[in-house]
Phi, psi and omega in degrees: 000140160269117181299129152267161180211124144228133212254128187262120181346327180281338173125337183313141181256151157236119174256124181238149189271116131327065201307150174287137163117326190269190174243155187309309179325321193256353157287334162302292188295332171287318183285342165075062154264154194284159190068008175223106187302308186043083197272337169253356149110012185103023193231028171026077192206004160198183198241039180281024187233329204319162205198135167262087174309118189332117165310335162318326189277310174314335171261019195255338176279124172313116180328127145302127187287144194308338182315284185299328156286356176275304187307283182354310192312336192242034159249134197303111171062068167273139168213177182346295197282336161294145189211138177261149216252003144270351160272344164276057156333121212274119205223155216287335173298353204245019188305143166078027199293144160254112150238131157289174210226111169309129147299329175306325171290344171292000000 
């Protein structure tokens, strides 16, 4: 297990352990942090996971596949740092990751 950190639009962190091998998305949703719906279930078909990754983080991550960067295009305000949180497959480097959570998504 990995510590996740997601930082909620008021500024609140909920921090959750993350099994390795699964995904951020699904570590949100078992832990029932607010905002992130994820209405197709992980299958990058929507953008209700999105997440904005901490800049300490973003090169530390695998680049996003052109899949998830097309899907991105339809998530409210993407920049450098979006990411949908069902595409970061969670591995033992990614202990202590910080992504925020889009207010809209809240």
């Amino acid at each position: 297990m990995v510590k996740i950190n997601f930082i909620q639009p008021d500024g609140s962190t909920v921090e959750v352990d993350a099994k390795i091998g699964g995904t951020v998305m699904e570590a949100a949703v078992n832990n029932s942090v607010r905002g992130i719906d994820a209405d197709c279930g992980g299958a990058c078909a929507c953008a209700t996971c999105h997440v904005y990754v901490s800049h300490e983080w973003k090169d530390k991550l695998q680049a996003a596949e052109v899949m998830e960067s097309d899907m991105l295009e339809y998530a409210h305000e993407p920049d450098e740092y979006s990411r949908l949180s069902c595409q970061l497959r969670i591995t033992p480097e990614m202990e202590g990751l910080v992504v925020r959570v889009p207010s809209q998504q809240s």
